[in-house]
C-alpha positions in Angstrom: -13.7 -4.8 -10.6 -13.3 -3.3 -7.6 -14.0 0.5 -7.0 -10.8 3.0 -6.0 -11.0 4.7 -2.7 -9.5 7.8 -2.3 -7.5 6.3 0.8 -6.9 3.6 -1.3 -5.6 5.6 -4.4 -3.3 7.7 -2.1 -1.9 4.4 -0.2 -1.6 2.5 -3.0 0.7 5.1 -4.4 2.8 5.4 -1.5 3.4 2.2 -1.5 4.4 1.8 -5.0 6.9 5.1 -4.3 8.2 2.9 -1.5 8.2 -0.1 -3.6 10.5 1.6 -6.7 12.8 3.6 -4.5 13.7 0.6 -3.4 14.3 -0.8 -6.9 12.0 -3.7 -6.0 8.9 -4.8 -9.1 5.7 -5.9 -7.6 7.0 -9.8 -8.0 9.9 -9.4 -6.1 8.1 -7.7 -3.3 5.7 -10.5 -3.6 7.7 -13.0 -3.0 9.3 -11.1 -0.3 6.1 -10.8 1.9 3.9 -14.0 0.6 1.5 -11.6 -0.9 0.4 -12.7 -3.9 1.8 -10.2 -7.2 -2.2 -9.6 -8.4 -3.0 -8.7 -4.7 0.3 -5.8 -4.1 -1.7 -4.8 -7.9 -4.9 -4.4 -6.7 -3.6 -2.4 -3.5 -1.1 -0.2 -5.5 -4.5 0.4 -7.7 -6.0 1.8 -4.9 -8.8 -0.8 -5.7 -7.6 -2.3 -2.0 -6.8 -1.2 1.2 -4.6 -3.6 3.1 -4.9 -5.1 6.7 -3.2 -4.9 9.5 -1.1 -8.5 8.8 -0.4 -7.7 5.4 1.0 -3.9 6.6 3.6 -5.5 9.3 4.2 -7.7 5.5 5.2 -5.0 4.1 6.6 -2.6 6.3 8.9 -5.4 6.8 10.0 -6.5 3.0 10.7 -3.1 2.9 12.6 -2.3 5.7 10.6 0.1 6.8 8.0 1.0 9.9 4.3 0.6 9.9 4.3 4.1 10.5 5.9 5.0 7.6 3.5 2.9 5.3 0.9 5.1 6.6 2.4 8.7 7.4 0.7 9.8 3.5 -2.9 9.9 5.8 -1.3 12.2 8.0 -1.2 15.2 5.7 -4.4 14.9 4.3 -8.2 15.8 5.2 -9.2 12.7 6.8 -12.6 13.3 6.3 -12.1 13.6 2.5 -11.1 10.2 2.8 -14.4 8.3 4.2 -16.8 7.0 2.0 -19.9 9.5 1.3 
């Protein structure tokens, strides 16, 4: 099993926020961007952090910009972020 970030926990539950509020499950979304369900999991876990591909993905599915995928980094200590 793969370790959680801290940028990972915080995206990945951003992204599930986005994901609800939109009354979307993570199978749904899945087969809205060609993610695979386990792989939206692991990045909602925070055990991932997506790519650049898989962020237009989602931004898209949910009708949304990049930007606003990964606005939750801009209020936070960006060094408290990188790997000790």
């Amino acid at each position: 099993m793969t370790a959680v970030t801290p940028a990972g926990a915080l995206f990945g539950e951003h992204l599930r926020e986005l994901r609800t509020k939109r009354g979307l499950t993570q199978v749904e979304l899945a087969e809205m961007t060609g993610i695979p369900q386990n792989h939206i999991s692991t990045i909602e876990r925070g055990a991932k952090l997506p790519t650049l591909g898989t962020l237009i993905r989602l931004a898209a599915a949910l009708g949304c910009k990049v930007s606003t995928l990964v606005r939750v980094f801009d209020k936070e200590d960006l060094e408290s972020l990188l790997p000790k």
